[in-house]
C-alpha positions, -999 to 999 in steps of 0.1 A, spaced: -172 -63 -2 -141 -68 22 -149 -37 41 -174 -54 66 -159 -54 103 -128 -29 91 -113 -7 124 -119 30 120 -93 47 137 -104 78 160 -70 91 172 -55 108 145 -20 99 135 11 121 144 38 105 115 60 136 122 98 124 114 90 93 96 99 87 58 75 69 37 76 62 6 43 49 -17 54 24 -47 26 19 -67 25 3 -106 12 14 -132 -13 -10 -143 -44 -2 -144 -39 35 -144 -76 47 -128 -78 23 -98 -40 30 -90 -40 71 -94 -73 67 -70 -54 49 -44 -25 71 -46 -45 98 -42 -58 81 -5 -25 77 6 -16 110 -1 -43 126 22 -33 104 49 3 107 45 1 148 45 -25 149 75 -4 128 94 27 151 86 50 123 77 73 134 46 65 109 19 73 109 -18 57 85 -48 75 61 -69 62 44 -97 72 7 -110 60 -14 -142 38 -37 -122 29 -54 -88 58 -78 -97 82 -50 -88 70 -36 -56 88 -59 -34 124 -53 -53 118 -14 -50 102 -16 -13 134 -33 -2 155 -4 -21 134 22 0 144 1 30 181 5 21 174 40 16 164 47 48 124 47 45 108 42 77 75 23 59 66 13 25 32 16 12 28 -8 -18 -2 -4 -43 -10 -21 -74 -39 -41 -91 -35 -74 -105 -72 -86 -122 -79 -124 -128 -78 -134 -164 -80 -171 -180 -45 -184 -170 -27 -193 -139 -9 -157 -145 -28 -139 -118 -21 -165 -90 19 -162 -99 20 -129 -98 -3 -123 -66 14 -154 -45 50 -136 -57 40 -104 -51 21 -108 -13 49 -133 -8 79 -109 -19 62 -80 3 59 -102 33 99 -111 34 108 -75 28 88 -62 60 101 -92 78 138 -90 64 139 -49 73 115 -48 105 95 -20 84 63 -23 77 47 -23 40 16 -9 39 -5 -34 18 -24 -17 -9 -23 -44 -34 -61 -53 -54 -61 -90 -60 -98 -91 -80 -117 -105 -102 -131 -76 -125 -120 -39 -128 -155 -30 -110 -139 -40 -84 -111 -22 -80 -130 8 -93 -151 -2 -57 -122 0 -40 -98 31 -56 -115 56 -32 -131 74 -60 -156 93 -62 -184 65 -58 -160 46 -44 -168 22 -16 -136 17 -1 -101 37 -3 -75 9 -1 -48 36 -5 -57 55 25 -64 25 38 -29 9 35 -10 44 45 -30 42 75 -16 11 88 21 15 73 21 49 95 1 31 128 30 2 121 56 23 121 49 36 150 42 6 172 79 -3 160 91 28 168 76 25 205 92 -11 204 122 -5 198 128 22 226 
């Protein structure tokens, strides 16, 4: 499990004004509802207005981030699941898709909330859906640090 020597935040986070929108695919239906679900209860404690967008796949999360740029998001918070199988398929899409994610943060100066499972087996992301049994919540997990981003740019940019 990833989770060993994760922060946990204290100070809970005021996201009052800021836009966020979650793109998450649709892959892998379970694991993705779960993390939506996560960054949903840290998006409406924080008080930030936020609304959900669904694509086909991880593939498309950097193409649709980079339209709720345009649109005027403040963060993106990007979920999706992409599970090894026999081929070279799985590293393609998960280089493309971390890669594609990075250069939209970096082209906008917005942060993307990275909520994207790169694993082996769908135990695994079942581990990490924030599910009941759950041991992780990469959804809340990812909201979390698009809204603490967004905010450090904010303060930056003053």
């Amino acid at each position: 499990m990833s989770g060993a020597g994760a922060p946990s935040p204290t100070e809970k986070i005021d996201g009052t004004g800021l836009r966020v929108v979650v793109i998450a695919g649709t892959w892998h239906e379970v694991i993705t509802n779960g993390m939506i679900a996560g960054a949903e209860r840290v998006l409406t404690a924080s008080g930030a207005s936020y609304e959900i967008v669904r694509v086909p796949g991880s593939f498309e999360l950097a193409v649709a981030s980079q339209a709720a740029f345009a649109g005027g998001a403040d963060a993106v918070v990007a979920l999706g699941v992409i599970i090894r199988g026999g081929t070279p398929h799985f590293e393609y899409v998960s280089a493309a898709t971390t890669d594609g994610l990075t250069r939209v943060a970096l082209d906008a100066g917005k942060p993307v909330g990275f909520g994207v499972l790169t694993i082996d087996d769908e135990q695994q992301g079942l581990d990490r859906a924030g599910l009941e049994g759950s041991k992780e919540d990469k959804g809340a997990e990812a909201a979390d640090a698009a809204l603490r981003t967004a905010l450090v740019v904010k303060a930056l940019r003053r």
